[in-house]
C-alpha positions as CSV (number, residue, x, y, z in Angstrom):
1,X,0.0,0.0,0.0
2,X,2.9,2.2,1.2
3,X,4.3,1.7,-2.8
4,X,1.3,2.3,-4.6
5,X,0.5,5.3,-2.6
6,X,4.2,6.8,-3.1
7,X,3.5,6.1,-6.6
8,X,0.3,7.7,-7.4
9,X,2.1,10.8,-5.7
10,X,4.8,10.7,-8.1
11,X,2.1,9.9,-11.2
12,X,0.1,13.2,-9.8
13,X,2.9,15.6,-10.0
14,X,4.2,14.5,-13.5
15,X,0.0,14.9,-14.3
16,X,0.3,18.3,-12.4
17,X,3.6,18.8,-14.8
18,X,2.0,18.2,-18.0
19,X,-0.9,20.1,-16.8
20,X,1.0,23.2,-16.6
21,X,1.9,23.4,-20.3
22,X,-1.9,23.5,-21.2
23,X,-3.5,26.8,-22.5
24,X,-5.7,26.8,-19.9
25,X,-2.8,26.6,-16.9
26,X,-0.8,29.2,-19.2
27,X,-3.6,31.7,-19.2
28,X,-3.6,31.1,-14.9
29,X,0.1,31.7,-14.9
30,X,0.4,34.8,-16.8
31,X,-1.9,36.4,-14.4
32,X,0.0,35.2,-11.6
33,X,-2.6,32.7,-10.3
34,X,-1.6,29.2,-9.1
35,X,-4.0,26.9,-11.6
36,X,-6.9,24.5,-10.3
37,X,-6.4,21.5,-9.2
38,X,-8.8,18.8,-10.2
39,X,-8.2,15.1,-11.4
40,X,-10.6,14.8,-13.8
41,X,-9.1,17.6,-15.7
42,X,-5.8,16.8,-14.8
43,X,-5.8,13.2,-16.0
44,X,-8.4,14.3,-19.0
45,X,-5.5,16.4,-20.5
46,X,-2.5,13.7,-19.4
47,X,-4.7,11.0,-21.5
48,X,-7.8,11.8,-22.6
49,X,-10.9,9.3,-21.8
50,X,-8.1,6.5,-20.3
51,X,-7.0,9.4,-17.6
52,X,-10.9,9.7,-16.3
53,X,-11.5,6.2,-16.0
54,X,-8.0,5.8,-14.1
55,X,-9.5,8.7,-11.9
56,X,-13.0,6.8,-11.6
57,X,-11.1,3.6,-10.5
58,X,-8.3,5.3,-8.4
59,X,-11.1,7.0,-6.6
60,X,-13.4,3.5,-5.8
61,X,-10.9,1.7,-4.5
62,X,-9.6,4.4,-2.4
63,X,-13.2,5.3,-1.2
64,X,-13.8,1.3,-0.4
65,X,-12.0,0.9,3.1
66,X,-13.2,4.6,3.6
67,X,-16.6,4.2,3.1
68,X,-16.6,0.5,5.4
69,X,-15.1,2.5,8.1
70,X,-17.6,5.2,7.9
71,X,-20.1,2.3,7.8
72,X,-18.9,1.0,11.0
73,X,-18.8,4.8,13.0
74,X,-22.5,5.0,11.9
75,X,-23.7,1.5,12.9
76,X,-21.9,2.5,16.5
77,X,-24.4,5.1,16.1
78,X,-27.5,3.3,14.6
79,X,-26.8,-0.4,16.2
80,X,-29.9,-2.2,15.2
81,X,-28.8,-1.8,11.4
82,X,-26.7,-4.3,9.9
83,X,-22.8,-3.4,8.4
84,X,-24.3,-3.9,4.6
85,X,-27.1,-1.1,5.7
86,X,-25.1,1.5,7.3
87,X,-22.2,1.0,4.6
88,X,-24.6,1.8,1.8
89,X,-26.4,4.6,4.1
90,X,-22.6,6.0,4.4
91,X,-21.6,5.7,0.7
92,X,-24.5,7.3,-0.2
93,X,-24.8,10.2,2.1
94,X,-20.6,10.9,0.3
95,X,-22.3,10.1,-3.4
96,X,-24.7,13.1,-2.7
97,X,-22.2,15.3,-1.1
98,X,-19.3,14.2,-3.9
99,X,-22.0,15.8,-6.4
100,X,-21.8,19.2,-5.4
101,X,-18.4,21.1,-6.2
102,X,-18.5,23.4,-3.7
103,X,-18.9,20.6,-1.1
104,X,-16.3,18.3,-2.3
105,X,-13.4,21.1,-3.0
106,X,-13.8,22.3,0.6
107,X,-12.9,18.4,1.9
108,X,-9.2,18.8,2.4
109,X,-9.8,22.2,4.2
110,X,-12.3,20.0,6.5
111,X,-9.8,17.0,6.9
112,X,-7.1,19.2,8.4
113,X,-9.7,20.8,10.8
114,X,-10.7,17.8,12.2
115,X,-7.9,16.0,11.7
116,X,-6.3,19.0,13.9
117,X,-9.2,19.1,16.6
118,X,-8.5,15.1,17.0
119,X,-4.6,15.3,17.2
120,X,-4.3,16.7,20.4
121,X,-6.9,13.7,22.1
122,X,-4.1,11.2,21.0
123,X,-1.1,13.3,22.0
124,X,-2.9,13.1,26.1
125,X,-3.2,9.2,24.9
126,X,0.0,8.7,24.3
127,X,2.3,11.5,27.0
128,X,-0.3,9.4,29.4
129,X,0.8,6.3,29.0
130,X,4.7,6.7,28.6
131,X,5.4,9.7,30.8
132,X,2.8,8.5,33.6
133,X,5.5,7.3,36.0
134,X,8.6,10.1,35.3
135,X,6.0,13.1,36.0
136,X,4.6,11.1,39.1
137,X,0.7,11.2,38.0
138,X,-1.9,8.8,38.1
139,X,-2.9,6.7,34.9
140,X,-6.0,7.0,33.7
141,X,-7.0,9.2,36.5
142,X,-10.7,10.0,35.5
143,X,-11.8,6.4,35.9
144,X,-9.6,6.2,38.9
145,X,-11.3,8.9,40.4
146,X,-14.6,8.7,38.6
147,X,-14.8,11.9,37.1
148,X,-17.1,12.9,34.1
149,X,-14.9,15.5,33.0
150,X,-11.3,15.8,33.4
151,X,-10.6,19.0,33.4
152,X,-6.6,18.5,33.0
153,X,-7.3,17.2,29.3
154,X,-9.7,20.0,28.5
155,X,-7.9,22.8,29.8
156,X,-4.4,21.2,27.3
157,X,-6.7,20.7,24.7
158,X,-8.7,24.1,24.6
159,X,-5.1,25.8,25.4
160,X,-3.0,24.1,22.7
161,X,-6.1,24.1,19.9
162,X,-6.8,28.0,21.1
163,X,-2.8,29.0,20.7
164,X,-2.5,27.4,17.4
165,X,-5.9,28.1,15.6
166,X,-5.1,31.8,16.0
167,X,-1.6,31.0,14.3
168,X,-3.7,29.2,11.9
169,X,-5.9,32.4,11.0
170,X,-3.2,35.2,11.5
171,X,-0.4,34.1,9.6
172,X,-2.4,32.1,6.8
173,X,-0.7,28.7,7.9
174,X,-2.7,26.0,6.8
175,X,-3.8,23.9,9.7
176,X,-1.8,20.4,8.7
177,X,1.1,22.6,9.4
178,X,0.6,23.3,13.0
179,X,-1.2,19.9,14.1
180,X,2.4,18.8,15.4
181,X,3.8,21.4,17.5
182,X,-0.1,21.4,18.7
183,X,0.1,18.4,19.4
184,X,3.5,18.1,21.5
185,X,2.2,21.6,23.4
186,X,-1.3,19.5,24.2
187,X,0.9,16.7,25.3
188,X,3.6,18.6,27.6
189,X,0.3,20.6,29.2
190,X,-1.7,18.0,30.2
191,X,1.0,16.6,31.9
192,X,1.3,20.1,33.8
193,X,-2.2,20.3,34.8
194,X,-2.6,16.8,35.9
195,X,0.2,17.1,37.9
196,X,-1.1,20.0,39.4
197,X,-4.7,19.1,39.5
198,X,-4.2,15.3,41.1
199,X,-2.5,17.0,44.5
């Protein structure tokens, strides 16, 4: 997988590449605008009808595992549905959102949110579990204590997501950039507060 991913990088630049000699990307260029970047179009002009079905079939069998794992985070939510129910009710609620543009275009932007908001729950996972002992706190202290809301991990969270969000928006970084240090700031502060919290 790790191969044929690396590869279809490498294929999407040299697309990207022939792209750029188009009229179309010329016209962007001499106006001093980056050009769009779409597959269809891309692989359209790279090979014609041959570079939309390799699109078609690059995108199913990328959307497969995708669209079982959605299947199984909405039958957590709908449990009296089977897997085969909830994975068609989740490839088709992506069909109809695929179909509008202004939806689909917007998808990375919403990845790195998300995938930023979620970062920062794994970094308290994983500072937890190895730096538990050295920084003298208990392990999984909420259930130890039986708390409903720690407020060690929300106070790291909301700190780290807060500081870097605003670096985000000032400075026009795109959010994938900042996940990491967010992520080690999250980390390094929940150990803080639950060190000071659990005394």
């Amino acid at each position: 997988m790790y191969v044929g991913h690396y590869m279809a990088w490498i294929a999407a630049a040299l697309l990207y590449a022939v792209y750029l000699k188009s009229p179309e990307a010329i016209s962007f260029l001499n106006n001093g605008e980056a050009p769009p970047v779409a597959p269809g179009s891309l692989a359209y002009n790279a090979i014609r009808v041959f570079g939309i079905i390799a699109v078609v079939l690059a995108g199913w069998t990328t959307a497969n595992p995708t669209i079982y794992r959605a299947g199984l985070a909405f039958q957590a939510i709908l449990p009296k549905l089977s897997t085969a129910k909830v994975t068609i009710l989740a490839g088709s609620v992506a069909t109809i959102a695929g179909l509008f543009p202004a939806f689909a275009m917007k998808l990375l932007g919403f990845v790195a949110l998300y995938g930023f908001i979620l970062a920062s729950f794994g970094a308290i996972i994983v500072f937890e579990h190895f730096f538990y002992k050295k920084v003298g706190i208990v392990k999984n202290y909420a259930e130890v204590a039986s708390l409903s809301f720690n407020k060690s991990v929300f106070w790291a969270w909301a700190i780290s997501f807060g500081v870097f969000y605003f670096i985000s928006v000032q400075f026009d970084v795109f959010l994938s950039f900042v996940t990491l240090p967010a992520w080690f700031l999250c980390g390094v502060l929940f150990l803080i507060f639950s060190k000071y919290t659990q005394k």
